[in-house]
Backbone as CSV, one residue per row, in Angstrom:
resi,resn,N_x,N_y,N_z,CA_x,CA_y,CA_z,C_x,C_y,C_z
1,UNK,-27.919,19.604,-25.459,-28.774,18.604,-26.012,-28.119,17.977,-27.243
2,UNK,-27.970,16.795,-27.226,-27.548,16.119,-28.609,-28.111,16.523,-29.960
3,UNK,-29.590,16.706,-29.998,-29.968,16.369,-31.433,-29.557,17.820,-31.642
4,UNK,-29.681,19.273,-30.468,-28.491,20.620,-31.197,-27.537,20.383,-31.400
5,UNK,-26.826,19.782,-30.670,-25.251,19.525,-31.071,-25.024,18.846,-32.616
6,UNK,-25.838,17.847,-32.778,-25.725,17.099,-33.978,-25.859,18.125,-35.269
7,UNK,-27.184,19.071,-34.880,-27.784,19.529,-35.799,-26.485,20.876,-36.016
8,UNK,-25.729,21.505,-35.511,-24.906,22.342,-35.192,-23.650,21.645,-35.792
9,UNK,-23.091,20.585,-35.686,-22.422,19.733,-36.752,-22.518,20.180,-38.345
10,UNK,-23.922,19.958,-37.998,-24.298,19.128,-39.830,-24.733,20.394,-39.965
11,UNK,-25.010,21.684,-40.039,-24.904,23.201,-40.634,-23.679,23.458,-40.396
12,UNK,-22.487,23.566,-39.669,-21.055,24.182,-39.771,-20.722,23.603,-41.150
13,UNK,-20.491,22.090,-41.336,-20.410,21.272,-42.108,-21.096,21.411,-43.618
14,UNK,-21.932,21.925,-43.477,-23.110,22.060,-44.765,-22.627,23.530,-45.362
15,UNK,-22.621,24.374,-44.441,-22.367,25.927,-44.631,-20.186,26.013,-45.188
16,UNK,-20.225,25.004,-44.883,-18.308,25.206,-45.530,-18.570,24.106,-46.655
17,UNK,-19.112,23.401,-46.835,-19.408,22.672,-48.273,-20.043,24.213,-49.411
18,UNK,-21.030,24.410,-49.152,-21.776,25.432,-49.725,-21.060,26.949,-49.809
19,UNK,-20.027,26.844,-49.560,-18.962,28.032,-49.349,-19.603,29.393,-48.475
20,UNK,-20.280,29.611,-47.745,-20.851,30.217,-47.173,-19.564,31.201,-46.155
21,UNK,-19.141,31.747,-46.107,-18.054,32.688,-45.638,-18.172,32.354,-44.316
22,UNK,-16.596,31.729,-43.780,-16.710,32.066,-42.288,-17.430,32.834,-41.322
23,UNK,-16.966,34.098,-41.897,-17.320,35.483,-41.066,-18.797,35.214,-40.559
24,UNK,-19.887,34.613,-41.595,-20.579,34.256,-40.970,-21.794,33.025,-40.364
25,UNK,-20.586,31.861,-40.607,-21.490,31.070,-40.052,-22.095,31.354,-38.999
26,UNK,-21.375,31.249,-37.950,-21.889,31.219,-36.524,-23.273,31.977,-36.400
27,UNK,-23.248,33.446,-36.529,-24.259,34.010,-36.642,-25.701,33.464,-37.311
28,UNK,-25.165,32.812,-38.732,-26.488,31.866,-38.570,-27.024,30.736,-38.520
29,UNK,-26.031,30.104,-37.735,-26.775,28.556,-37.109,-26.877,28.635,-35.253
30,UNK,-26.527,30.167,-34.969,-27.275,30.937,-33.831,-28.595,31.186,-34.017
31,UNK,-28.579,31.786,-35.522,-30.310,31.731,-35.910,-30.845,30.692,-35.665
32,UNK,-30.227,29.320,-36.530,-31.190,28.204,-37.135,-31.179,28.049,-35.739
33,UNK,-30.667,27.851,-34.729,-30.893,26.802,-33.753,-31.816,27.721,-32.666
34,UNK,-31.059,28.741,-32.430,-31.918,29.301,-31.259,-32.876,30.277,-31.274
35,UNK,-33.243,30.805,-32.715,-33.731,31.953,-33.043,-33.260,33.481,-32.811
36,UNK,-31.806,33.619,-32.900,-30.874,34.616,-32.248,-30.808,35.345,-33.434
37,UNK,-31.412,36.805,-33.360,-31.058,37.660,-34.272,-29.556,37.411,-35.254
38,UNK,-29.487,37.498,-36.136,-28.653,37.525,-37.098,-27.370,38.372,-37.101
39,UNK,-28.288,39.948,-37.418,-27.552,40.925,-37.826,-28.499,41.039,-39.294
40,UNK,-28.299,42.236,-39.698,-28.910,42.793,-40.902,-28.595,42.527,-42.019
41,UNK,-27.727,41.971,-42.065,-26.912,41.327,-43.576,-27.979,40.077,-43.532
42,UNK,-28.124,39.171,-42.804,-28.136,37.655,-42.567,-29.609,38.038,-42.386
43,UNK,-30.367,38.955,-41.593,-31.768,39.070,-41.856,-32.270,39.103,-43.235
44,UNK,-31.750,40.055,-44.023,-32.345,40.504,-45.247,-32.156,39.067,-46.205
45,UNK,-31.311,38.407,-46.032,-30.943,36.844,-46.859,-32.244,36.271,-46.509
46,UNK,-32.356,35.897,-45.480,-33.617,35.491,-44.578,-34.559,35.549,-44.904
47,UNK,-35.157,36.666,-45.035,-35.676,37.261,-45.350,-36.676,37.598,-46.901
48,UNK,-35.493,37.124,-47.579,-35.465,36.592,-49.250,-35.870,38.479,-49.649
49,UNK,-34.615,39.176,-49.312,-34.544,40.535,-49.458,-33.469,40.831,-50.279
50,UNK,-33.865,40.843,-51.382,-32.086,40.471,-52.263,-31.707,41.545,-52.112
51,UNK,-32.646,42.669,-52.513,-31.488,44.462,-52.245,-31.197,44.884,-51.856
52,UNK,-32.197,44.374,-50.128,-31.340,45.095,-48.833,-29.969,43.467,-48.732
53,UNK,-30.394,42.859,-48.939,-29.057,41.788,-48.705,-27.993,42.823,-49.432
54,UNK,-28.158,42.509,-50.812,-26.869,43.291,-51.615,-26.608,44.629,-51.097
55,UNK,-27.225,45.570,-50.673,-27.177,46.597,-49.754,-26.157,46.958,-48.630
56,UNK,-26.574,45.716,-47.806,-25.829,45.543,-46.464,-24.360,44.683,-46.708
57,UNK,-24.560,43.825,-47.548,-23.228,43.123,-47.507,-22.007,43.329,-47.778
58,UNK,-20.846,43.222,-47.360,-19.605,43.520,-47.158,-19.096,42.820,-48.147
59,UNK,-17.803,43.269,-49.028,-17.473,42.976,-49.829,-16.915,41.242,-49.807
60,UNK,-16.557,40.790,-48.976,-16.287,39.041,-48.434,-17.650,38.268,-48.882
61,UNK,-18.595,39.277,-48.478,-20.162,38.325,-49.008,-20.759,38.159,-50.267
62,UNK,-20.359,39.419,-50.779,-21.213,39.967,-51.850,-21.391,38.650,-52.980
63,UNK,-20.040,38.364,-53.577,-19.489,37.518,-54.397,-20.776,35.620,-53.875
64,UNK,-20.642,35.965,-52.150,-21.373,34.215,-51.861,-23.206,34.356,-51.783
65,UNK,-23.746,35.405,-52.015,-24.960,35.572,-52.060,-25.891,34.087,-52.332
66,UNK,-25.321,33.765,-53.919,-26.459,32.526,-53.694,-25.742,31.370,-52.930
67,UNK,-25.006,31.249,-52.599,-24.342,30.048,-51.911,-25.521,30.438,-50.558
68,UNK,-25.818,31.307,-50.279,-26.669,31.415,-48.783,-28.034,30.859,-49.241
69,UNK,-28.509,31.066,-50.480,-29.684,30.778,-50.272,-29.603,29.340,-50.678
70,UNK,-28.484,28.617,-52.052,-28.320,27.096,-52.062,-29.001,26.300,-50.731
71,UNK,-27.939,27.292,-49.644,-27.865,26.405,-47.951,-29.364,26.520,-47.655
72,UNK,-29.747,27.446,-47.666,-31.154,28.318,-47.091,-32.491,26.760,-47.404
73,UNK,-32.467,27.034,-49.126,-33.124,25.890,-49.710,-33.180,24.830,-49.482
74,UNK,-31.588,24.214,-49.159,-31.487,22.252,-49.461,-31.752,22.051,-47.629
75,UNK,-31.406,22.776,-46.581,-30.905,22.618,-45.420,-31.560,22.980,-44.456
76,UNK,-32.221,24.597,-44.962,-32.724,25.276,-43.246,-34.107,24.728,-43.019
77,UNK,-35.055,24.780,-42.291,-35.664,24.482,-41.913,-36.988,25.331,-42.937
78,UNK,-38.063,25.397,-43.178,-38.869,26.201,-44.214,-39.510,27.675,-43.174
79,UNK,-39.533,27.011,-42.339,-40.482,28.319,-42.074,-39.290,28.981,-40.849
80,UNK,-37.695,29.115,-41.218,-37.470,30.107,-40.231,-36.864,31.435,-41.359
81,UNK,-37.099,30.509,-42.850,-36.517,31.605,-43.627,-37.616,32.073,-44.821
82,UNK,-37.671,32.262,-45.735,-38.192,33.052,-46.926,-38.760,34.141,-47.110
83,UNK,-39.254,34.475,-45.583,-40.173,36.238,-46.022,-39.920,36.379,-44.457
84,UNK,-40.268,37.937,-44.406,-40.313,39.004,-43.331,-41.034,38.294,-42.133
85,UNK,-41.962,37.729,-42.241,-43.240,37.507,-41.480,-42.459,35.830,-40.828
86,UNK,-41.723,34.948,-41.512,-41.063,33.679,-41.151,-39.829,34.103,-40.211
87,UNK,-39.125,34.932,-40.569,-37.917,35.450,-39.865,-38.360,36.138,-38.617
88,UNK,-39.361,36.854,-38.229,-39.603,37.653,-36.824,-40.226,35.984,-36.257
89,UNK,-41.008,35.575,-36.950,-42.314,34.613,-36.262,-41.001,33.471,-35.317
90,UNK,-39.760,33.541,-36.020,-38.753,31.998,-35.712,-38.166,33.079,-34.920
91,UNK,-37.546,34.250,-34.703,-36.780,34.668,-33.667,-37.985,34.437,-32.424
92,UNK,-39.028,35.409,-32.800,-39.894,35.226,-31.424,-40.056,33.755,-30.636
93,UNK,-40.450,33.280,-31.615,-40.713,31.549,-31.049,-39.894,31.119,-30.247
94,UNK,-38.250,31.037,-30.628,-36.995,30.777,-30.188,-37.073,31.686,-29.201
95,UNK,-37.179,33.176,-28.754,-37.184,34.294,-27.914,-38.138,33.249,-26.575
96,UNK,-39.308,33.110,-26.949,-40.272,32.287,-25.832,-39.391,31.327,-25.244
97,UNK,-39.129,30.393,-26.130,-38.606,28.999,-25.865,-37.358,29.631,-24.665
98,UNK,-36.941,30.333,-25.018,-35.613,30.552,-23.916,-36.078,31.254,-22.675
99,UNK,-37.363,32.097,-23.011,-37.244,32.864,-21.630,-38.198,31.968,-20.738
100,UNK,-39.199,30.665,-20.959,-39.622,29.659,-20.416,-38.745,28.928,-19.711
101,UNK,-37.639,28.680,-20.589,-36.397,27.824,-20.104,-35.863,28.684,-18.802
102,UNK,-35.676,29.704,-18.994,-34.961,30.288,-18.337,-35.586,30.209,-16.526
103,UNK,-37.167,30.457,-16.665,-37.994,30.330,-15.762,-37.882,28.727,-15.208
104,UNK,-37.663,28.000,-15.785,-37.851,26.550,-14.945,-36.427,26.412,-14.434
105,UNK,-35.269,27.389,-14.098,-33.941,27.251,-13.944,-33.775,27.775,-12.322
């Protein structure tokens, strides 16, 4: 679909402006777009879990912490990030959306 593709552009693009570490874009504009689990580092960001973030993160991340949430703020969408209850509610949603899809295939 174009307007993913576009939108998949303009987060690769946004997330290397905002210095956001290679290692893990992908993983989360798998989130933004499809609602695809993260991984536990990228949940707890999500999440707006600063201690399990600082917790889980690998020394490559540690240092870009707020650069994730800069992106999080100016870019992601509001309700797939800030608390516990936004992060399950946007995987599930995305979870539906695909296994519907999957059924009309």
């Amino acid at each position: 679909m174009l307007t993913e593709a576009l939108l998949e552009v303009a987060y690769r693009t946004r997330l290397q402006n905002r210095g956001v570490p290679t290692n893990t874009r992908e993983a989360l504009i798998r989130y933004l777009l499809y609602g695809i689990p993260p991984g536990h580092f990228l949940e707890a960001v999500l999440a707006n879990d600063l201690t399990e973030a600082a917790r889980r993160c690998d020394p490559e991340n540690e240092p870009h912490l707020v650069n994730y949430v800069r992106f999080l703020y100016a870019h992601a969408p509001a309700l797939a990030w800030g608390t516990p209850a936004r992060v399950w509610t946007w995987m599930d949603a995305h979870a539906q959306i695909r296994a519907e899809a999957g059924e009309r295939q």
